[in-house]
N, C-alpha and C positions, 0 to 999 in steps of 0.2 A: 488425437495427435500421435502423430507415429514415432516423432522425435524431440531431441530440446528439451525446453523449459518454458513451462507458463507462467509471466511475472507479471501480470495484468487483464482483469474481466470489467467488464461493463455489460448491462443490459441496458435497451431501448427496444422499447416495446417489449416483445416477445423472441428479439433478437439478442444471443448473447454473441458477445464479441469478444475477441481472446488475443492478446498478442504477447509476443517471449523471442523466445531465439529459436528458430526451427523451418524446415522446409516441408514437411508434408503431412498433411491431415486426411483421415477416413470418415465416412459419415457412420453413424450408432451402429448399422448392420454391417458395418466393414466391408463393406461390397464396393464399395468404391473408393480409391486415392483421388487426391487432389495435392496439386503442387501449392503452397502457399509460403511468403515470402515473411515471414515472422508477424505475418497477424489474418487473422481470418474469424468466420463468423457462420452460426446456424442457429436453427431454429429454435428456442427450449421445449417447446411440446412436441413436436417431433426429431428434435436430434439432426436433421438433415442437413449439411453443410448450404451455406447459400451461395450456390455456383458464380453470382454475377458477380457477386465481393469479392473480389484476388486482388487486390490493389499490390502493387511491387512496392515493398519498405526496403531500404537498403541496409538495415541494421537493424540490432535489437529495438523491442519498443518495454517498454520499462513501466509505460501509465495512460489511462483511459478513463476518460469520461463522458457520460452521454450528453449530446448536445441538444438543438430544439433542433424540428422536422426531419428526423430519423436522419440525422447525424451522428457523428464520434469524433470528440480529441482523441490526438493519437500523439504520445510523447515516447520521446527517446533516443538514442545512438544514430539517427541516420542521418544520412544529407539531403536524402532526396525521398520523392513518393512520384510510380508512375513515370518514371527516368524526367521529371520535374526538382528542380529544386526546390527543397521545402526542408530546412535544416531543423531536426529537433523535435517541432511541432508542428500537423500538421489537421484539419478538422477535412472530415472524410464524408461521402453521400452513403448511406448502406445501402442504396441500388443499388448503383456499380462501382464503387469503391472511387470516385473520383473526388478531386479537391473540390473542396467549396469554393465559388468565387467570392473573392473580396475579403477573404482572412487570411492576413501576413503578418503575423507576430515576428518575425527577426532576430529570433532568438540565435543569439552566436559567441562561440568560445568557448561551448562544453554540451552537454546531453540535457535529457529533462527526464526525471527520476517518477514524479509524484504528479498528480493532477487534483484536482477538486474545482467545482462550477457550483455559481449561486448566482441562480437568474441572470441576467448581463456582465457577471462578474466568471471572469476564468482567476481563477489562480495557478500558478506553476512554477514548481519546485525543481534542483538541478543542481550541476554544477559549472552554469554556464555564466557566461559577467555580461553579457547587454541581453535585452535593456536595461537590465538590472542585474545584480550581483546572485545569484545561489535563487530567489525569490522574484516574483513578479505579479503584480495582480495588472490584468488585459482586460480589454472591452471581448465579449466573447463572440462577436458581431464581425470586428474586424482584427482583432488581435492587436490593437494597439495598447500602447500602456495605458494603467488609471492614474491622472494626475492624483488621484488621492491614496494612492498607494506607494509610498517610497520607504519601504520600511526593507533596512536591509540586515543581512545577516553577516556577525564578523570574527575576528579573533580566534581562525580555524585550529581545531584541535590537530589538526592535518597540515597534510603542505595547501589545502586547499578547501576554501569553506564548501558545505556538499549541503541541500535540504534531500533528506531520504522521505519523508513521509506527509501527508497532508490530511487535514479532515474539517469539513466546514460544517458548525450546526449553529443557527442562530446568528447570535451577532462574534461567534468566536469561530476564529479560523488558528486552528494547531500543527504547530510545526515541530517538525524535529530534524537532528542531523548532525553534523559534523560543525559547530558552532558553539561560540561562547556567549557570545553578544547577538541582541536583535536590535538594530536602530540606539548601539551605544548603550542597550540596558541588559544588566547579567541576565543572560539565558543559557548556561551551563545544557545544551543538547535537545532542549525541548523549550517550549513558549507558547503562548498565548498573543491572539493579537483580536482587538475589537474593532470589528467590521461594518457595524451597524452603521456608522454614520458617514457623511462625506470623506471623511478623512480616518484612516486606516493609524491606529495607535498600537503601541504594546500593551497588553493589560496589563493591572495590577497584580498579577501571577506570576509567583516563580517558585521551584522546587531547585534545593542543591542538590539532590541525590544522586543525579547523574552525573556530577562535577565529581562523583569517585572515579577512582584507577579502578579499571577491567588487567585483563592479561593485556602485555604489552604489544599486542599483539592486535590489539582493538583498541584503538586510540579513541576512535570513536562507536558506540556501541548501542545506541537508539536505533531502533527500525522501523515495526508496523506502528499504527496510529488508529483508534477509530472512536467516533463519540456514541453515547448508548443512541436510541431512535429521540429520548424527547429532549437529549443536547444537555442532561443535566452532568454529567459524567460522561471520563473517555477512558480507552485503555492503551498501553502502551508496551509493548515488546522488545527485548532486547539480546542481543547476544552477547560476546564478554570473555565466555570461558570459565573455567571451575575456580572460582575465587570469591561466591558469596555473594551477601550484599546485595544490591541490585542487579548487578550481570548475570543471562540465563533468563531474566525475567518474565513475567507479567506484573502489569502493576494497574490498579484504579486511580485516579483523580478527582476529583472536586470541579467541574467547570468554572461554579463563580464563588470558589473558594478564593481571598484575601490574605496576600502578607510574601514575606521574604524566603522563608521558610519551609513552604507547605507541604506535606506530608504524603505520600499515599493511602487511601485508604486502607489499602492491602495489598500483599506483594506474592506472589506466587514463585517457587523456583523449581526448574526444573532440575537443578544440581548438576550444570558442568554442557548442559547440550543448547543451541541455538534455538531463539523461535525469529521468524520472521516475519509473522499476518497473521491479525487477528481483524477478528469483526464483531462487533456489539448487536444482540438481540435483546428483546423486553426479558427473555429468560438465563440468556446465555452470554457468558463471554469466549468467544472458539479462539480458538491461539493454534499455532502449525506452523513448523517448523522440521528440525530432525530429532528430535527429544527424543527419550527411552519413557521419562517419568514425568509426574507431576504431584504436587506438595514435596518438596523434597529438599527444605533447605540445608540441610546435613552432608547432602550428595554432592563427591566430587568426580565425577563422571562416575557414581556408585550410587546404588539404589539404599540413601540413608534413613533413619527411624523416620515411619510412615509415606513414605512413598508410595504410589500407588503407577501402575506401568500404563502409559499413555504413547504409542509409539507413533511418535510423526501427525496426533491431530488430540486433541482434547478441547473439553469444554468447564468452564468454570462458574460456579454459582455467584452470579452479579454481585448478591451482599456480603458473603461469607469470604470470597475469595476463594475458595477450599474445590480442590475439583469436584465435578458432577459424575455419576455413575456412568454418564456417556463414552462407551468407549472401543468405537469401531474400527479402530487399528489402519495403519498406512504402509506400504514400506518406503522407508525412512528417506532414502537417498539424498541428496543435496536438501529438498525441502520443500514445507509450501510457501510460495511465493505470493501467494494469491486466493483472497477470499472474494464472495458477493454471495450478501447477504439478502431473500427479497421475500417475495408472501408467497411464491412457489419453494421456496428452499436455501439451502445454502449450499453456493457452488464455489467449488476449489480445485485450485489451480498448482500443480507439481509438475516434477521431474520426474519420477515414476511412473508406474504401471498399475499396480494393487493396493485400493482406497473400498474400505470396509467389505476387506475379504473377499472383492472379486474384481476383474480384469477393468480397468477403470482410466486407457492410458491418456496419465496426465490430466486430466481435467472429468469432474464428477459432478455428482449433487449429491446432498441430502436432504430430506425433508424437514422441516422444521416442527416441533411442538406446538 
């Protein structure tokens, strides 16, 4: 990527797919431009940009997820796909970048932040009010609503309730965002909701910890979201500002942890810098963001007793919480917006140029252990 920001990857098949704010992409040998309109896609084993996919997005696109028969949700800022109306959301061919026929979710009154799919089930997060407020679970067929889904999000910490993040494993689909309440039950910025059956519940999970003050500055201050691979645990990221406590964070959870209360299992601080996305592996939790540090509860945008310097990408040991020796440096900029996690690596998504020491713009991989 030549320009922008990548704030959303999805794989299908051997196709990665990338969408952000930007107009022009080169393929691996930089031998070629291509104009692309804030999303585009290529190959992962060779790198090659896929020429027939330029589909026209009229805005940022913010979330992706792969769909069935080498399809992609595409969520986000725009109005339109392909000078077509198609506000928000919109499910894409990876031939040729064309809409699918017969999916028209109607999503209207604000953007679509987050995505996550479970079999015939789309969910999608935002800050839009129909069909539903902030949240919505669709058929992923036609994009209509699921009558068993009305669970809504409320009592915004903002002028305006927002879902920033989603993650579906099992029968729990996790939310977070700019919220107090889910369907009338305290959910202070993050929640639990149980999926498995006809009818879409809040579970019996709740944490206050994010019902603290961050700098005033982040009223709301939840971001990335993601569950490990076997859904028994998630991880959750956050921004805030130099004030401790949870903001700055990483944090683990309990998936079918019980009660009012609940705790994280461990909290990780950067001391003072933003993380944005993280992704859960069998070995790893990777957090990215613009950090300096990590283990660093002491630091107020200072590197305090045992910090250890993680610039812009780090990784964390699943039980301990404590970072891992992994530590192939980023430069910093705005941030990662964007992980995907798979059995070829782990690929991330920025604003920058230089990701583990060599020329990497915007979007990279690593391999995994």
């Amino acid at each position: 990527m030549l320009d922008g920001i990548v704030n959303a990857i999805a794989v299908v098949g051997r196709t990665v797919v990338v969408g952000g704010s930007f107009g022009e992409v080169s393929d691996a040998a930089r031998t070629t431009v291509y104009a692309r309109d804030n999303l585009f896609a290529y190959d992962l084993v060779t790198g090659q940009v896929l020429p027939d996919f330029a589909p026209s997005v009229t805005g940022p696109v913010y979330g992706l997820v792969a769909g069935d028969r080498d399809t992609v949700y595409v969520g986000g800022a725009f109005h339109g796909v392909n000078n077509r109306g198609s506000r928000a959301l919109a499910r894409l061919r990876l031939a040729d970048g064309a809409l699918v026929p017969g999916f028209a979710p109607r999503i209207g009154g604000g953007m679509v932040t987050a995505l996550a799919r479970q079999g015939p089930r789309l969910y999608v997060g935002g800050d839009f009010v129909s069909p539903r407020t902030a949240l919505a679970g669709l058929d992923a067929e036609t994009g209509t609503p699921d009558a068993g889904f009305d669970i809504e999000p409320g009592t915004p910490l903002t002028t305006q309730v927002k879902v920033y993040s989603l993650a579906v494993a099992g029968r729990r689909l996790a939310v977070d965002g700019s919220f107090t309440t889910l369907d009338g039950h305290s959910r202070p910025q993050l929640g639990l909701i149980d999926v498995g059956g006809r009818t879409a519940r809040v579970a019996a999970w709740r944490t206050d910890v994010y019902a603290r003050r961050c700098s005033p500055n982040f009223p709301s201050y939840v971001r990335g979201l993601d569950f490990s691979p076997d859904g028994s645990y998630f991880a959750v990221v956050t921004t805030g500002g130099a004030r401790g406590g949870i903001c700055d964070t990483a944090a683990r959870f309990e998936t079918y942890a019980k009660g009012t209360a609940i705790r994280p299992t461990w909290v990780n601080a950067t001391g003072g810098d933003s993380l944005y996305a993280v992704a859960v592996t069998g070995s790893a939790v990777y957090v990215g963001g613009h950090q300096r540090w990590l283990d660093n509860p002491q630091g107020r945008d200072s590197a305090g007793p045992g910090a250890v310097p993680r610039p812009g990408i780090g990784a964390i040991h699943p039980r301990t919480g404590k970072a891992l020796s992994w530590n192939p440096t980023r430069e910093r900029g705005i941030g990662v917006k964007a992980f995907y996690a798979h059995g070829s690596g782990l690929l991330v998504g920025s604003d920058t140029t230089r990701l583990g020491r060599e020329y990497h713009a915007r979007i990279g991989m690593f391999p995994l252990p």
